[in-house]
N, C-alpha and C positions, 0 to 999 in steps of 0.2 A: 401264401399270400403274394399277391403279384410287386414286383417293384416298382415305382413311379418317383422320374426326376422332374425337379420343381424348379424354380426360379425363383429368388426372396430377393429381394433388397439387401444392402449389405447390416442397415438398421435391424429391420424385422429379422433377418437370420441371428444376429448377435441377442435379440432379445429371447430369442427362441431357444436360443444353445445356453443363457443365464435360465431363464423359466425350467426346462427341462433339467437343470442341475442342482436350482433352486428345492423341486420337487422330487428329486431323484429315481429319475426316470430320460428313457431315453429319449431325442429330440422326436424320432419316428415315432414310439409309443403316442408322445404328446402333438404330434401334426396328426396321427391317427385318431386320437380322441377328438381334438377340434373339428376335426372334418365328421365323425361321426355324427357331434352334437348341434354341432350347422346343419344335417341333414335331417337331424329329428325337427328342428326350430323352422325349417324350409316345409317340411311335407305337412308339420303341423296349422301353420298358418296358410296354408294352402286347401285343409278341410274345414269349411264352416260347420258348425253346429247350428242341428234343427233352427234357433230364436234367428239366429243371425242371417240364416237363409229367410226365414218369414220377413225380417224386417230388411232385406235388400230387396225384397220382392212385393214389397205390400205396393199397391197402387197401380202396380203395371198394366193390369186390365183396367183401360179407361173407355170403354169401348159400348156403353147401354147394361145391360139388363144381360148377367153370364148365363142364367137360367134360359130367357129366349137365345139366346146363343145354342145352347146346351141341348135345347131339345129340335132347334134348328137343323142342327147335322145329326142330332139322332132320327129324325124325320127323312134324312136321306141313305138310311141304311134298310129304311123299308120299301119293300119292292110293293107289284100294283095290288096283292092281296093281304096287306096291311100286315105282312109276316118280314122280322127281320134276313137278312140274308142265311144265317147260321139254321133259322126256321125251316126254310123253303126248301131246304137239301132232302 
């Protein structure tokens, strides 16, 4: 495991070396755990779940009618003999 020197405050460090002996464990064990569980609480609220995405995303298309849209650009994937590109090969 690699080393990593840190900087604390003189508070935070004193609270950190009580916690740590409080809990009986070492200060590094416990700046190890904390960092570990900031990292789970970071990456977690950083994945939305399916609802959450639906509802940050509802309304964004304000734009007519998605279906004329939709068959709009599928209309331009067909060349002059009414065959998609993928077709015509």
């Amino acid at each position: 495991m690699p080393r990593t020197i840190i900087n604390l405050m003189s508070d935070d460090k004193a609270w950190l070396d009580a916690e740590a002996k409080r809990r009986g464990q070492s200060m590094t064990s416990l700046v190890s755990e904390a960092v570990a569980e900031y990292r789970v609480r970071q990456l977690s609220a950083q994945s939305l779940d399916l609802a959450q995405s639906l509802k940050n995303t509802t309304g964004l298309w304000m734009q007519g009618d998605g279906l004329v849209w939709q068959e709009r650009l599928r209309g331009e994937w067909l060349n002059a003999d009414g065959l998609t590109t993928d077709e015509s090969s």
